[in-house]
N, C-alpha and C positions, 0 to 999 in steps of 0.2 A: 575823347571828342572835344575839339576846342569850342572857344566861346562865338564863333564865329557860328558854327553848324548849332548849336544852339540856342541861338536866337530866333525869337517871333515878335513879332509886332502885331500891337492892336491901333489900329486907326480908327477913330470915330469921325460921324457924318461931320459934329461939328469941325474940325479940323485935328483934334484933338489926338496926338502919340501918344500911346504905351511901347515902351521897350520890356517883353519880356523871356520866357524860359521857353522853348517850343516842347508841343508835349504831344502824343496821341499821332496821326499820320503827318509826315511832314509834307504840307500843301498850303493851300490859300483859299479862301472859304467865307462868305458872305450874308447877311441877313441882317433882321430888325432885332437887336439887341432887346432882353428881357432879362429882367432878375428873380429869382427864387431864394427866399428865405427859409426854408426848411433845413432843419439840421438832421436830416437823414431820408432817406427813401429817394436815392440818387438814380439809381437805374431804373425807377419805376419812372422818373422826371424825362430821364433820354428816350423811354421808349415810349411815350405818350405823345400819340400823333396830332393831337393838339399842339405841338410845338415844334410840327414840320416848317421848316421856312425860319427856323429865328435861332439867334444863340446867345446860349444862356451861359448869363452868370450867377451865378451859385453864390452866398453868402456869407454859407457856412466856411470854416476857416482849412477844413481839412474836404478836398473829394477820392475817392478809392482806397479809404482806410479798412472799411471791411471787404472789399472785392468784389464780384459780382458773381449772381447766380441766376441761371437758366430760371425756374419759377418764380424771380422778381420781376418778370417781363413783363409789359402791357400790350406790348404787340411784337411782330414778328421780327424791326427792327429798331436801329439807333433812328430818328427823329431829327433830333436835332440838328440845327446845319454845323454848331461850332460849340467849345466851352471854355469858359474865362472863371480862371478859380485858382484862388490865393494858395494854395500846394495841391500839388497832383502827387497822390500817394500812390507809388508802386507797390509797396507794402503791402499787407491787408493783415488781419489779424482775424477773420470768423474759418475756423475750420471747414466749415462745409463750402467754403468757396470754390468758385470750378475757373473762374481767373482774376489775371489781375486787370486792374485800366487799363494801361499802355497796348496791353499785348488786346486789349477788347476793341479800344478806338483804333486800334491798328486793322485789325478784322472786320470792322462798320467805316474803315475810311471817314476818320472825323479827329478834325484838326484842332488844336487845342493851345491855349498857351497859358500861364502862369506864371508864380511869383513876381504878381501885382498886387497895387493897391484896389483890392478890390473896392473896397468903402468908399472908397474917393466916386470909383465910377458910379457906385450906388445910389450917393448925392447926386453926381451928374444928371442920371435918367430921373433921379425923383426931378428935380430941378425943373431938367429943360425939356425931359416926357422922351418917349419913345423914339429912335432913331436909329436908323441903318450901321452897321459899322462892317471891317473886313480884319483878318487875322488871316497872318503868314507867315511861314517857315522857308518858305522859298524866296520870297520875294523882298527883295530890304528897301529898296527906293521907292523912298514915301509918295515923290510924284505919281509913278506907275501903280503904284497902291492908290493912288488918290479917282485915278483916269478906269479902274476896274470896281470901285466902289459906286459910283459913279451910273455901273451899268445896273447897281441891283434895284429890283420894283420896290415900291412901298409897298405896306402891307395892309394901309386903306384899298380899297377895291381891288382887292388878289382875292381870286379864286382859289382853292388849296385842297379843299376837302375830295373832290372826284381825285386829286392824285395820290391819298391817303388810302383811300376808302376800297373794300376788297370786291377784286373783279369779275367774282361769280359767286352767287349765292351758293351758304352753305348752312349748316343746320345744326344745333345744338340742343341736348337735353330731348331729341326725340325719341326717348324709351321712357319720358315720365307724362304721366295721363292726366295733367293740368293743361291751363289755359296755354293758347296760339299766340304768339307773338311776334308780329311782322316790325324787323330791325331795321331801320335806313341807316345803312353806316357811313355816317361823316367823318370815321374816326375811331370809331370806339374805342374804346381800351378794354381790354380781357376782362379786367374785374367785373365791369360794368354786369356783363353777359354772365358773369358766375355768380351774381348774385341774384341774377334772374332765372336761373337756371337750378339752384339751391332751392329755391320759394316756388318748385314743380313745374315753372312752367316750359314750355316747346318754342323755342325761336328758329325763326331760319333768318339770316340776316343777309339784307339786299346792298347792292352798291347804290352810291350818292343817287344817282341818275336815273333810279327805275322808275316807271310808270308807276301811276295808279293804278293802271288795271290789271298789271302785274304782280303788284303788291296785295289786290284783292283779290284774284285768283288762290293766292293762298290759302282764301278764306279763316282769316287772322280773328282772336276775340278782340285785341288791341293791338297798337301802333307804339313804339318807343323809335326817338330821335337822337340822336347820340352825339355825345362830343366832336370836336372836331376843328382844323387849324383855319384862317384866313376870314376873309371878311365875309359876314353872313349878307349883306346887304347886295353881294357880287352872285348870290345864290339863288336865281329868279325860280330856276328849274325848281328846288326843291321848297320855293316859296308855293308854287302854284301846287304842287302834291299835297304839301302839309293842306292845302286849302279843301280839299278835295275828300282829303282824308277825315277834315271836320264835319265835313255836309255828311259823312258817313253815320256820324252821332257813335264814334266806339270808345271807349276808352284812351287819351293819348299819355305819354311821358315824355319828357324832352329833359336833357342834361347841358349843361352848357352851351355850346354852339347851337344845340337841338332848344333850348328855352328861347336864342336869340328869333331862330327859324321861327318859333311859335309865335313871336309877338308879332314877327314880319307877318306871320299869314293874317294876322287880326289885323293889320295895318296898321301896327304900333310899328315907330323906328326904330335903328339901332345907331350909335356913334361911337369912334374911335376914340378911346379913354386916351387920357393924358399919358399914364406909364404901365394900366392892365394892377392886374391883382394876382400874382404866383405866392403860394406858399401854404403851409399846414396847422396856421393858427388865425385864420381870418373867422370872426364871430359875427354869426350872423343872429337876428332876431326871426322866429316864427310870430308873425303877426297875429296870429289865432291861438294861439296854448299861451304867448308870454313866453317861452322860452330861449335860451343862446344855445345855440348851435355853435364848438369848435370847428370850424371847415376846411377842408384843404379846395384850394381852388387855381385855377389856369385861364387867364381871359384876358383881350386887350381890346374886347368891344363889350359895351353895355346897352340894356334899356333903356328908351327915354323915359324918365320918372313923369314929365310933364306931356306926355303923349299918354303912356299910363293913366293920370289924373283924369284926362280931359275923355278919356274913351271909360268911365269909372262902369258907366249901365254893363259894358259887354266883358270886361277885363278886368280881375280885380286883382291888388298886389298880396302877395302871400307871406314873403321877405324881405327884409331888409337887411345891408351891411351895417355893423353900428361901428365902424372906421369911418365911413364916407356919406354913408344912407343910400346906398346905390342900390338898386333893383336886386334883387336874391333868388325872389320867385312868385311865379305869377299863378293864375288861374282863370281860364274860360269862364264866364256864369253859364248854367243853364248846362254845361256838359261836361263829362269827366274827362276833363283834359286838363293838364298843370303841367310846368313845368318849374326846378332851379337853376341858377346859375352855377351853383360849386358843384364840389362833385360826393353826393353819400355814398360810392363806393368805396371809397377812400376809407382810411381810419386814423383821422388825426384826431381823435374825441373820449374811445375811439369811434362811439359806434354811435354817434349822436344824429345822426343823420338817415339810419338805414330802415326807417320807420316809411321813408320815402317809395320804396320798394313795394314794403306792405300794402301802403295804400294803394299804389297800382295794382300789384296781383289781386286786392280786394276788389277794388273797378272790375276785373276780369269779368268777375262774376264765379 
């Protein structure tokens, strides 16, 4: 195959080319560019539907050196729109592998390109913040590249999660005789559910859009809010539920996108971060014990710290980032409801986080 048929290009909003390797389906493929700094738990990264709509680059130096396997999945598919990463390893080296990349993003239709300078573009986004970009295999005229970039939305006020989010309720863990837990899936990710599911309790998990009074027809002891990709503040419908779901007085939990939801129903803001926070080593502090938290996290909106402040009687802050001091996690007064921003299903710590859990199932009752 000549050098011709193997070429891709990354074009960035600024104006900015990469010429590089095409990897994964050969196509042309669009989004808001994020980066991930973990040095492993690569397919758990693509199948997190928190990162529908955007493509990722990856940090780490090698992606698909151990291959992928069926049980590292967080949801039923690839997520991502595109991948940008310094070698695309065909290879792999973990025996229980069931494939390799090429032949995976070949199968999930997800176009890909490499041998770049990754780091360069790292600086770029830390620099100049978040930005659209487009990657092709097909398409080599930067113009026409330029005039189809062009067409894609921002990812301020994009709604995403109703297209993530599963389109008929379905039920987990109902053979075990613990607490009801009604799921709004904005996203979830598998794990999230099997760690709730682990700690006895009964979930049936609803799509973005359900009613309230469909949600309480379940007759739930508590409410969990879950992860999930696009801007919360485009998210009225499930502003008004969470709100709804307060006056109930049950127990709530909210995870990422589901913490943003949270503070939107208190009438706390939210704002689109400069470059977001991806990766498996972000420390956060618990405001109450004094302790760090190793986190793995996925976000490109935050809490306002000074909407926070200023609402202290009704809303109080639970975490902090100690990179940045950004919002971590919060807490209702007066009712059991809390939410984080990372994610304690995860296990970059490893397990510093899943205390999070506990205290919800405790809430149950």
């Amino acid at each position: 195959m000549n050098q011709q048929v193997n070429e891709a290009i990354l074009l960035l909003e600024d104006g900015t080319i990469y010429r590089g390797v095409a990897a994964g389906k050969r196509g042309t493929t669009s989004g808001e560019i994020c980066f991930n700094t973990g040095m492993t738990g690569y397919q758990e990264v693509f199948t997190d539907p928190s990162y529908f709509g955007q493509v990722l680059l990856t940090t780490n130096a090698h992606i698909g050196n151990y291959g992928v396997l069926n049980n590292d999945e967080e949801s039923s598919n690839v997520q991502i729109r595109g991948l940008i990463c310094k070698n695309f390893n065909k290879e792999y080296s973990r025996l229980m592998a069931e494939d390799n990349i090429q032949d995976y993003f070949e199968k999930n239709n997800i176009v890909a390109i490499h041998q770049i300078d990754t780091r360069e573009i790292v600086r770029k986004v830390r620099d100049q913040g978040a930005m659209n970009v487009i990657i092709s295999s097909e398409i080599l005229d930067i113009e026409t590249l330029k005039a189809e970039l062009a067409k894609t939305p921002n990812m301020d006020g994009l709604e995403l999660a109703s297209k993530v989010s599963t389109k008929d309720p379905y039920s987990l863990g109902e053979n075990n005789s613990g607490k009801k837990v009604a799921v709004l899936d904005f996203g979830t990710k598998k794990n999230i559910l099997k760690c709730m599911v682990q700690r006895g309790c009964s979930l049936k998990v609803f799509p973005a859009k359900t009613s309230f009074a469909d949600l309480k027809a379940y007759q739930p002891d508590g409410y969990f809010l879950s992860n999930g990709p696009g801007d919360p503040a485009s998210m009225h419908y499930a502003v008004d539920t969470i709100k709804q779901i307060l006056q109930e007085d049950k127990p709530v939990f909210g995870i990422c996108l589901g913490h943003q939801l949270l503070a939107l129903a208190n009438d706390i803001p939210t704002y689109k971060m400069h470059h977001g926070h991806r990766g498996i080593n972000h420390p956060v502090i618990n405001l109450e014990t004094g302790k760090c938290e190793i986190t793995t996290q996925n976000h490109g909106f935050g809490v306002s710290p000074e909407a926070l402040e200023a609402n202290a009687n009704r809303v109080e802050i639970t975490h902090k980032n100690l990179n940045d001091g950004t919002i971590e996690g919060l807490r209702v007064k007066g009712k059991k409801a809390f939410s984080v921003q990372y994610h304690p299903e995860a296990a970059p710590g490893p397990h510093d986080s899943r205390y999070l859990f506990d205290t919800f199932v405790k809430d149950l009752g």
